[in-house]
C-alpha positions in Angstrom: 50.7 189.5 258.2 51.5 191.7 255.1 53.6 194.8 256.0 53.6 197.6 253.1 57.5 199.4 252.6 57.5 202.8 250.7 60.8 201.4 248.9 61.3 204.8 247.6 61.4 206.7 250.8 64.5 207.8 253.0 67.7 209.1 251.2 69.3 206.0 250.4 65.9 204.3 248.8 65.2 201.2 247.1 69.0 199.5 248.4 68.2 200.3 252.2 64.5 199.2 252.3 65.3 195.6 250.4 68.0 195.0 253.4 65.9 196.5 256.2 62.5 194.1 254.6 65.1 191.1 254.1 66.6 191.9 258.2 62.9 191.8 259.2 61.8 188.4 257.7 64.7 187.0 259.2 64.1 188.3 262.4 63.3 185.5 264.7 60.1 187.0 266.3 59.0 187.7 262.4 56.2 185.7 261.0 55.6 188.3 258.1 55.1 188.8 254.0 56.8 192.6 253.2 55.6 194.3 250.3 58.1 196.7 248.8 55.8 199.2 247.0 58.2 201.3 243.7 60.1 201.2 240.7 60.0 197.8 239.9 63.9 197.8 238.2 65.3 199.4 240.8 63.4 197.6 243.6 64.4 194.2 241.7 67.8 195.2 241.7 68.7 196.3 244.8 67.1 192.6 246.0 69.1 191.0 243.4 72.2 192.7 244.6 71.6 191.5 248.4 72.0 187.7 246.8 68.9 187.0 249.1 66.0 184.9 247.3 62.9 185.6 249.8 59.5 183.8 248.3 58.0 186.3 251.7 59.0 189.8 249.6 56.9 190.7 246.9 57.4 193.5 244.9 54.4 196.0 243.5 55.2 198.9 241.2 54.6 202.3 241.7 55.7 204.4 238.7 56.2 208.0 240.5 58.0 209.1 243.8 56.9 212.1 245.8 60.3 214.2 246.9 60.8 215.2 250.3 60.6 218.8 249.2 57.3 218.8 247.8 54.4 220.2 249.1 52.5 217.4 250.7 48.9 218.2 249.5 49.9 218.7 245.8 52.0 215.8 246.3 49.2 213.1 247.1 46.3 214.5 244.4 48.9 214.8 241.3 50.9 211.6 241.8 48.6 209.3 242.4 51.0 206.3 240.9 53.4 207.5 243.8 55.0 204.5 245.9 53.3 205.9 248.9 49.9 206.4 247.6 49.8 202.6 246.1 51.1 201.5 249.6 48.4 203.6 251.0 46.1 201.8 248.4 47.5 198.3 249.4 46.3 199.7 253.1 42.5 200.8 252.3 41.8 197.7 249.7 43.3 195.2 252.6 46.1 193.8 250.8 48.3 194.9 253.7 47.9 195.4 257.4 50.6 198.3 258.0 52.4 200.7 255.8 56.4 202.0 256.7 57.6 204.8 254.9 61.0 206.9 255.6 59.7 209.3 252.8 58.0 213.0 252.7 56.3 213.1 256.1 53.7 215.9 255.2 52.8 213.3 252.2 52.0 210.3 254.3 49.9 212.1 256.3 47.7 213.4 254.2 47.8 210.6 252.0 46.7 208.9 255.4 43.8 211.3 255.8 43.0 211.1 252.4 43.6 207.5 251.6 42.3 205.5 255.2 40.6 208.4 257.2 40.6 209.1 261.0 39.5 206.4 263.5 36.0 207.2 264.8 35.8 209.7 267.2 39.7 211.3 266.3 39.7 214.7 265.3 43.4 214.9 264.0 46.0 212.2 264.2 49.3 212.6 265.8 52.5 211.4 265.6 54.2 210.1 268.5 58.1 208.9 268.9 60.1 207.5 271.9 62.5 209.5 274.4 64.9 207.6 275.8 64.5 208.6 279.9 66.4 207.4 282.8 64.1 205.0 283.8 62.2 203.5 280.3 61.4 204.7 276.9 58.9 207.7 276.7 55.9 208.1 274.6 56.1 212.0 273.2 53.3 213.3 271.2 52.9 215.2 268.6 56.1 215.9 266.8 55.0 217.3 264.1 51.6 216.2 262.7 49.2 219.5 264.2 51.4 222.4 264.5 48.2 224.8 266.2 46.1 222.0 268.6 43.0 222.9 270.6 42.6 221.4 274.3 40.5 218.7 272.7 43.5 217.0 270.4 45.8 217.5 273.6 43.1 215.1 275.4 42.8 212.8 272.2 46.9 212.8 272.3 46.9 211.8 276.0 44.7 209.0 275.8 45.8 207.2 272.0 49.3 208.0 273.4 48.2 206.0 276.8 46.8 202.9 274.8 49.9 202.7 272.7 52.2 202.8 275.6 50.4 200.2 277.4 50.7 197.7 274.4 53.8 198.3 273.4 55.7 199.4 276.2 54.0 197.0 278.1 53.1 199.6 280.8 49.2 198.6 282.4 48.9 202.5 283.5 51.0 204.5 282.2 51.6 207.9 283.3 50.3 210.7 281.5 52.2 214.4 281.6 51.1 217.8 279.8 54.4 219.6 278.3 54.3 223.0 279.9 56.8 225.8 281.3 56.0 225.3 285.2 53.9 222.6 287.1 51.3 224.3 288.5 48.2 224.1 286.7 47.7 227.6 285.9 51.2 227.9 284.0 50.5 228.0 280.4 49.0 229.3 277.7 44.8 229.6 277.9 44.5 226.1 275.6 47.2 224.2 277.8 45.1 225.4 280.9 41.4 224.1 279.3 43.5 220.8 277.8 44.8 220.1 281.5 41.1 220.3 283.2 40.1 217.7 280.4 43.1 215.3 280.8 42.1 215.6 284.5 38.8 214.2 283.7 39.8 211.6 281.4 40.3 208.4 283.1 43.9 208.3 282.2 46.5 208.0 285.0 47.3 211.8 284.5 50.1 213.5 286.5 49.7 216.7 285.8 52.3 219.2 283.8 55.6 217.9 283.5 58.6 220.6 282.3 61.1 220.0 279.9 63.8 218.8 282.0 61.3 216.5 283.1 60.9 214.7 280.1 64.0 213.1 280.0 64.2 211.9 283.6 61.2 209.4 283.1 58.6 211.6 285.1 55.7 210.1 282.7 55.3 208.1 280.1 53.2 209.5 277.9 54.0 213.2 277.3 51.6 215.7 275.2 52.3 218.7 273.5 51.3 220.3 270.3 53.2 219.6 266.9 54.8 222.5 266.8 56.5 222.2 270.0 57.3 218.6 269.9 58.7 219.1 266.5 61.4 221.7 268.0 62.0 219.8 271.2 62.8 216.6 269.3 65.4 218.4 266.4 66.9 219.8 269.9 67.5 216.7 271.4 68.3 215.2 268.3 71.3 218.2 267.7 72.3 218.1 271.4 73.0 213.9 271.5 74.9 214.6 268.1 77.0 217.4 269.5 77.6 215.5 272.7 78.6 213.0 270.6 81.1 214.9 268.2 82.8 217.2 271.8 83.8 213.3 273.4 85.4 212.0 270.0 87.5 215.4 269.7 88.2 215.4 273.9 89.3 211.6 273.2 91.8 212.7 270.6 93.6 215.0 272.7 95.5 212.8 274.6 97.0 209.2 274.5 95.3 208.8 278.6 91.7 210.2 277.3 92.1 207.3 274.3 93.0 204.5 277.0 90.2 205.8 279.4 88.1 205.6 276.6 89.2 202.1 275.6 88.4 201.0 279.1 84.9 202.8 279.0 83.6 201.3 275.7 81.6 198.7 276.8 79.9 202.1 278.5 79.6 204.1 275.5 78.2 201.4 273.5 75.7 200.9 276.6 74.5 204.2 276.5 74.7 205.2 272.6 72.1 202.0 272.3 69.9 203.6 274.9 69.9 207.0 272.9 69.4 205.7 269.6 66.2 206.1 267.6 67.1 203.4 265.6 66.0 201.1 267.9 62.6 201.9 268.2 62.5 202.2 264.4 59.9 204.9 263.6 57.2 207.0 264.7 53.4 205.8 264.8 50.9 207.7 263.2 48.2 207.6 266.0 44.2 207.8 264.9 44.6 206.7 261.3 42.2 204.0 260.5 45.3 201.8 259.7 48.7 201.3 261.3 51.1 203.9 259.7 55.0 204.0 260.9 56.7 207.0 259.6 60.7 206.7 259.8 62.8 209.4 259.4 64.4 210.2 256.5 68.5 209.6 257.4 66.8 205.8 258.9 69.3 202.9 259.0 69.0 199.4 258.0 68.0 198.7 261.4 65.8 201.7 261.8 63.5 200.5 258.9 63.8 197.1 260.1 62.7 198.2 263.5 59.8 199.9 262.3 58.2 197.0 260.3 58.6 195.1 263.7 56.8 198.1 265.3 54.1 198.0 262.8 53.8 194.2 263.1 53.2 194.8 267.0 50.8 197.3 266.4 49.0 194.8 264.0 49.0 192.0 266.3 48.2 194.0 269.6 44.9 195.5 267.5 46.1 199.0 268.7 43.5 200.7 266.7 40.3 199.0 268.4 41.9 199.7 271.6 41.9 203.7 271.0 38.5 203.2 269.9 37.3 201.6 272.8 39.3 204.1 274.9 37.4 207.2 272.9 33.8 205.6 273.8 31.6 206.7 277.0 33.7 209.1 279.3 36.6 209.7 277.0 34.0 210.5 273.8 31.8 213.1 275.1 34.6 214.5 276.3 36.7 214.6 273.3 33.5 216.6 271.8 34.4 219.9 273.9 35.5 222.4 271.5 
């Protein structure tokens, strides 16, 4: 399996993605070749500098790098030499099975649309993400692909969101919420209402509207809301683990009994701080695309990027793809083509 790396993406670029494609051929559950797609010096260098020789990490150049300020459209038709349109090249032509990228989010998803198209039947792709729950890991969709959805992408969420769930949480039904602000079924706005009665109808093991606070105490699996929405919900949780964070570390400080207490409790805090972390699901899929996209966030670790490769390599093997497309025929497909 041949796993393309945007070397160029994230803030910390070409240094962080040779350690993160090095950390995943090493991985013992790893049976994969890593192509890391960019500046061919720098690339070269920053594997030089790890003192790692790995015959399984190949290197392709890609003379121009798309900022994480630009406007994604422009982006993707004036740079074509970019590192993530030649990965998304390496994609189309077949030369890899997956593409990872930590760079501009806007530009791998239109380079995605652009570059590999939608699976048949998808009307807009959707990127998903894990919560961490009390129970398991959640599957939340869409954080920021669609930012104005119609009922039909809420249904096409629900069930791409249910098939990857299943394969790579491992869950044989999971449980499928609709993010709204109440749980009766006429709560909502007009499309939330007309995307429930379709969810309803879909097959999937749908549970109805699930609230906010519901999201993080495991109530489904799957949830579904609209980009725009999922995009502010998951920056909020992001701020509020960091704050929590930051208010312990100065409550610690204040006294020589809190530092003790919390010397006794670390085994705890490292417990639950690996339960909250994003790095250790890696990235976020980019559900629909004709080809297995993971899109890491920008700030990723070594272990976030290394995660994500693993993601995309369990994508790959699980054929995730044909799934959804087997999911979106019959039943699911002429329902998807209510307006």
């Amino acid at each position: 399996m041949r796993i393309a790396v945007d070397a160029m993406g994230g803030d910390r670029g070409p240094e962080l993605m040779a350690r993160a494609a090095i950390g995943a051929v090493d991985s013992d559950s790893s049976k994969l070749d890593i192509i890391l797609v960019g500046d061919q010096e720098q690339v070269s260098a920053a594997l030089r500098k790890s003192k790692r020789n790995h015959s399984s990490i190949e290197v392709v150049h890609a003379s121009e790098t798309v900022g994480m300020s630009e406007p994604p459209a422009s982006a993707i038709r004036k740079k074509k030499d970019s590192s993530i349109a030649v990965a998304m090249r390496l994609l189309k032509e077949g030369k890899a099975d997956a593409l990872v990228s930590a760079g501009n989010t806007g530009a791998v998803v239109a380079g995605s649309l652009v570059s590999i198209g939608r699976l048949h039947g998808v009307s807009r792709p959707a990127i998903a993400t894990f919560f961490p729950t009390e129970k398991r890991p959640t599957v939340f969709l869409d954080i920021g692909a669609n930012s104005v959805c119609t009922p039909k992408n809420l249904l096409q969420f629900g069930v791409m969101g249910a098939v990857f769930a299943q394969y790579q949480l491992g869950i044989q039904r999971p449980r499928v919420g609709l993010l709204n602000i109440g749980e009766e079924r006429s709560k909502g706005t007009d499309m939330v209402r007309a995307a429930y009665g379709l969810l309803e109808k879909s097959g999937v093991n749908f549970v109805g509207n699930v609230e906010g606070r519901d999201v993080m105490a495991g109530e489904a699996d799957v949830v579904v809301c609209d980009g725009f929405v999922g995009n502010v919900v998951l920056k909020f949780t992001e701020s509020i683990l960091s704050f929590t964070s930051q208010m312990v570390r100065r409550e610690i400080k204040k006294s020589a009994l809190a530092k003790v207490g919390a010397f006794l409790m670390k085994r705890v805090f490292f417990s639950f701080r690996s339960r909250m972390d994003y790095a250790e699901y890696g990235g976020a899929p980019l559900l629909g695309i004709n080809g297995v996209v993971i899109i890491c966030h920008g700030k990723s670790s070594v272990r976030a990027v290394k995660n994500a490769i693993l993601m995309a390599q369990r994508s790959v093997s699980h054929d995730i793809n044909a799934h959804i497309e087997e999911r979106f025929r019959g039943s699911v497909n002429d329902l998807a083509n209510v307006s």
